[in-house]
C-alpha positions in Angstrom: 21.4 13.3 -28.2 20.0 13.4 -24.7 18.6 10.3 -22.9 16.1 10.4 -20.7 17.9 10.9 -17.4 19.4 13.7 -18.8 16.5 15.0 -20.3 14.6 14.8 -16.6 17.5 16.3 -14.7 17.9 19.4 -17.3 13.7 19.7 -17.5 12.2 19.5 -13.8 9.2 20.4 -14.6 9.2 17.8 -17.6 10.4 15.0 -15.0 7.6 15.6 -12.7 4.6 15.9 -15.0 5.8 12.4 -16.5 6.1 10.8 -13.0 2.4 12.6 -12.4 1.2 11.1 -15.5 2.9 7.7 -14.7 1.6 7.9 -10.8 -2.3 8.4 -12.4 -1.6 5.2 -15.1 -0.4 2.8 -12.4 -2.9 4.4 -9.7 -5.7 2.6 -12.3 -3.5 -0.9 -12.2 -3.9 -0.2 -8.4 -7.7 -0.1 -8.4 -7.1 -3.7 -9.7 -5.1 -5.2 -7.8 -7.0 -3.9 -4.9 -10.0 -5.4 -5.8 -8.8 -8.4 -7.2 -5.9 -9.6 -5.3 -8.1 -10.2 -2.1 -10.5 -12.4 -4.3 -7.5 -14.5 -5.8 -6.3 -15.5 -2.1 -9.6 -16.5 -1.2 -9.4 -18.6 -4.4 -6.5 -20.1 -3.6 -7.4 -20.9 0.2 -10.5 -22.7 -0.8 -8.5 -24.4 -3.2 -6.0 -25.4 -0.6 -9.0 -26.5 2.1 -10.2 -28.5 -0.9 -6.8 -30.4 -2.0 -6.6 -30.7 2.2 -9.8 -32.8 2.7 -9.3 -34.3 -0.8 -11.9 -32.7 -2.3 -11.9 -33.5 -6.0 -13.2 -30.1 -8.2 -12.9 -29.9 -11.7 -11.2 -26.4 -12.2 -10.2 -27.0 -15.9 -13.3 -25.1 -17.0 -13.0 -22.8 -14.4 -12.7 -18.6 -16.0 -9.2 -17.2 -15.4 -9.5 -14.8 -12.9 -5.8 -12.6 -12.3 -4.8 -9.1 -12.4 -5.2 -8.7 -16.1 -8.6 -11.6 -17.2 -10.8 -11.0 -16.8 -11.7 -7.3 -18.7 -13.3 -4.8 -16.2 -16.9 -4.4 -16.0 -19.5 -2.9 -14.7 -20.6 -4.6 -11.9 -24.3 -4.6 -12.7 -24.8 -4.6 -16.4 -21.7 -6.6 -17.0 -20.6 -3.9 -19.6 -17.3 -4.6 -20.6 -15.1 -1.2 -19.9 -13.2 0.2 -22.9 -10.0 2.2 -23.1 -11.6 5.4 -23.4 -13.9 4.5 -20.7 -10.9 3.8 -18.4 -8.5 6.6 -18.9 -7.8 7.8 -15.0 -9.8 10.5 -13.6 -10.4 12.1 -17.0 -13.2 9.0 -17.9 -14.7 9.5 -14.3 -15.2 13.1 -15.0 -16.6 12.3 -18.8 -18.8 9.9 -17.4 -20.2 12.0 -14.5 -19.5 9.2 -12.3 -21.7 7.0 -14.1 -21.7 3.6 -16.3 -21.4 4.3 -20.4 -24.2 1.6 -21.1 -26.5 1.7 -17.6 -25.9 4.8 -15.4 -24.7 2.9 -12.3 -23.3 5.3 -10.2 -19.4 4.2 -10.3 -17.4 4.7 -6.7 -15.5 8.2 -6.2 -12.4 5.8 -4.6 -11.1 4.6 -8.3 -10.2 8.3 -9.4 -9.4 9.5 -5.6 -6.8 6.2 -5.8 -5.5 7.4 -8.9 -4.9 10.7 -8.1 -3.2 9.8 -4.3 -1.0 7.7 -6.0 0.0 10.8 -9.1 0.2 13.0 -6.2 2.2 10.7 -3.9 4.7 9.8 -6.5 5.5 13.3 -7.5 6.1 14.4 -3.5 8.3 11.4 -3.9 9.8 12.3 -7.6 10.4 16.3 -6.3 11.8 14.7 -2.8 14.6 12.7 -3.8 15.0 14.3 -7.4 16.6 11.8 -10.7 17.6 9.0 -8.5 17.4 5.7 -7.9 16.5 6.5 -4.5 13.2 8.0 -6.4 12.5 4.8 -8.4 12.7 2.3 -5.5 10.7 4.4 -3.5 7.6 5.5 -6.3 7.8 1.5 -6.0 7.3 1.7 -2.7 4.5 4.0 -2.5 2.8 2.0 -4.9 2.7 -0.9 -2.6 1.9 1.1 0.5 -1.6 2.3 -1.6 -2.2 -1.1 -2.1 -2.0 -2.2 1.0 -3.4 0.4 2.3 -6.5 0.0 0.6 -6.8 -4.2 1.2 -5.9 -4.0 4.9 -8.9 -1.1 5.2 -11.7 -3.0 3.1 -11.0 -7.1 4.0 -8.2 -6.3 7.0 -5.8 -8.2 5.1 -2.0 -7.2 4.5 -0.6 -10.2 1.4 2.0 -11.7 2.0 1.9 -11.3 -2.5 3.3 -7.3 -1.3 4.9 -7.2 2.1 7.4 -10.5 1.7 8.7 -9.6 -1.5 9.1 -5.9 -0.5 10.8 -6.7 2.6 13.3 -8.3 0.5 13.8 -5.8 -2.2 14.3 -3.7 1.4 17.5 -5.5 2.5 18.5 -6.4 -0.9 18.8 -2.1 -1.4 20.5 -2.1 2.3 23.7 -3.9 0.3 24.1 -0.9 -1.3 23.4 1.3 0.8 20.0 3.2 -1.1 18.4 3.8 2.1 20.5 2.4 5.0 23.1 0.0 5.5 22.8 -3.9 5.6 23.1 -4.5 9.2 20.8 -1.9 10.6 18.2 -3.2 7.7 18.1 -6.8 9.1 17.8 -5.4 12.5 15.4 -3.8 11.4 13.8 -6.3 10.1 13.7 -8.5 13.0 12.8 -5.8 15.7 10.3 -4.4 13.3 8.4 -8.3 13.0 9.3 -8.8 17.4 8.8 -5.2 18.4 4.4 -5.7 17.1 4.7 -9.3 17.8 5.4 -9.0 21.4 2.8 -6.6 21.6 -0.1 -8.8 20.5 1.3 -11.8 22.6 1.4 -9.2 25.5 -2.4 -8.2 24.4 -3.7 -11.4 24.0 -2.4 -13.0 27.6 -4.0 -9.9 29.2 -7.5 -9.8 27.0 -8.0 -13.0 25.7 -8.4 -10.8 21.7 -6.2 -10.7 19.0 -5.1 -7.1 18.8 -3.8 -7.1 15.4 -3.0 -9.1 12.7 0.1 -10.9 11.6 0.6 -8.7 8.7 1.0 -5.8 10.8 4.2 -6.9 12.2 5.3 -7.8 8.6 5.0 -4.3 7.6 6.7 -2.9 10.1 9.7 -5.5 9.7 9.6 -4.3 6.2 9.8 -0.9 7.4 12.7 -1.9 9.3 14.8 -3.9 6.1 14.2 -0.5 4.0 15.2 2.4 6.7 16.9 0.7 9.4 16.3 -0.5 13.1 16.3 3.4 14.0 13.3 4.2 12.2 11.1 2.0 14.2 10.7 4.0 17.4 9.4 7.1 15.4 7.4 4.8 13.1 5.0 3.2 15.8 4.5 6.6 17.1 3.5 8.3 14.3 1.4 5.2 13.2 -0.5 5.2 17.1 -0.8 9.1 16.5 -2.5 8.8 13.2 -4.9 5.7 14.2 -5.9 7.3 17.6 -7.3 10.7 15.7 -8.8 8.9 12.7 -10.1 6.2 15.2 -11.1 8.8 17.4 -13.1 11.0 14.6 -15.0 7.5 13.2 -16.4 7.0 16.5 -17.0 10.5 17.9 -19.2 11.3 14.3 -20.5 8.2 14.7 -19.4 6.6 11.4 -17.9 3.6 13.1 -18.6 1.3 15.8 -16.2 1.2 18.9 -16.1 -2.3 19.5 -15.6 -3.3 15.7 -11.9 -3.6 14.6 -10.0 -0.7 12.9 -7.5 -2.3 10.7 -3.7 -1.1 11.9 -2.1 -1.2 8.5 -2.8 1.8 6.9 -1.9 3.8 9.6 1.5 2.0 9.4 1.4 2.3 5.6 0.7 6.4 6.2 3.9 6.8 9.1 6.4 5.1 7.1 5.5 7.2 3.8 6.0 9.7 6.1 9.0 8.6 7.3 10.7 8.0 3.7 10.3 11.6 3.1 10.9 13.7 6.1 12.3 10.9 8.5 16.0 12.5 9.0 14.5 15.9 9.3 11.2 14.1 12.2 14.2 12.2 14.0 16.0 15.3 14.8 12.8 17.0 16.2 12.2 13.7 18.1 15.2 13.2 19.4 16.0 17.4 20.2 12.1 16.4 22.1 13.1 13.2 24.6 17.1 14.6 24.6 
């Protein structure tokens, strides 16, 4: 009898359509923690401020509030969302963008989330084949959406994502999944100086924070996953991408020039990049400046 590996590697087709049906599943979880793991921090910061200046707060009948309590609702009818209501991209469409109970309009991001991360995960799946190359790095891109979408609405990149990823990054480097063990912790530590220095540098010259501490935490975990070599072509491809979408927000007019553009998903986008066609954009690089 076949097991599943097998079953994927003798099927393609098969493998992929159950990594695209996977990638729309978790791309729903993903639309929850995005929205809900900014307002747990802020919970737990007030908390801390509280227990700080001795603040005494009765939280004992205080709603749990996590990634899975409370049920999803509709924000303005409360209407508690059911499973057929919530099936990725195929409710949205059923629904014609609309609450079951109240016809509030419900945002186009949830399915366009759902369907970046089921289309991201199968470039991934087809990239690197049955591997476990492919399962650390569907993980991966997971995380990057995530981010992706928290550093754009509240410029914040948790700790809760990049620290434990960083990790899993030099934990992989041991046995050699992506790189080796000593150009991952280089990597870590140049990718967290490298963005580091830069914002000191910034900030004695301005007097303004350029960027955020998470930024440099990205790139460090950048740096534990594909090595101290990938940084150079990382931070270019990250200024590239932010200086045209920066650019196109303030030529049509959609975004002020002297409000702040969040960094990380420009990171988060160059160092997808980079796990799928880094070797081959290293060689162009370096054939480029050699």
């Amino acid at each position: 009898m076949l097991n599943i590996i097998e079953l994927f590697q003798l099927y393609p087709v098969f493998y992929l359509a159950t990594i695209f049906t996977l990638g729309l599943l978790v791309g729903s979880f993903l639309n929850v923690v995005i929205l809900r793991l900014p307002i747990m921090m802020k919970g737990e910061w007030w908390d801390s401020c509280r227990e700080l200046l001795e603040i005494d707060i009765d939280t004992s009948k205080r709603d749990p509030f996590n990634l899975i309590t409370p049920r999803s609702r509709c924000p303005k009818c409360q209407h508690k969302i059911t499973a057929l209501e919530n099936i990725p991209v195929i409710s949205y469409l059923f629904l014609k963008g609309k609450c079951n109970n109240c016809d509030n309009n419900i945002s186009i991001r949830y399915p366009l989330v759902e369907l970046t991360s089921a289309i991201a995960v199968t470039l991934v799946a087809y990239y690197f084949g049955v591997s476990t190359q492919a399962v650390f790095a569907i993980f991966l891109t997971w995380a990057l959406i995530a981010l992706s979408m928290i550093d754009f609405d509240h410029q914040l990149l948790p700790d809760d994502i990049t620290l434990p990823f960083l990790w899993i990054g030099i934990t992989l480097s041991f046995f050699n999944i992506f790189t080796d063990i000593e150009s991952s912790v280089l990597g870590a530590i140049f990718g967290y100086g490298i963005l580091w220095l830069v914002y000191i540098s910034f900030k004695i010259i301005t007097g303004k924070e350029g960027m955020g501490h998470g930024d440099f935490k990205l790139l460090a975990m950048f740096g534990a996953w594909f090595g101290w070599q990938s940084l150079p072509l990382i931070i270019i491809l990250s200024s590239v991408v932010g200086a045209v979408i920066g650019l196109s927000l303030i030529v049509f007019k959609s975004h002020d020039r002297n409000t702040a553009i969040p960094f990380g998903p420009y990171l988060a986008i160059a160092g997808w990049v980079y796990l799928l066609w880094g070797p081959y954009l290293m060689s162009v690089y370096l054939n480029a400046v050699i």
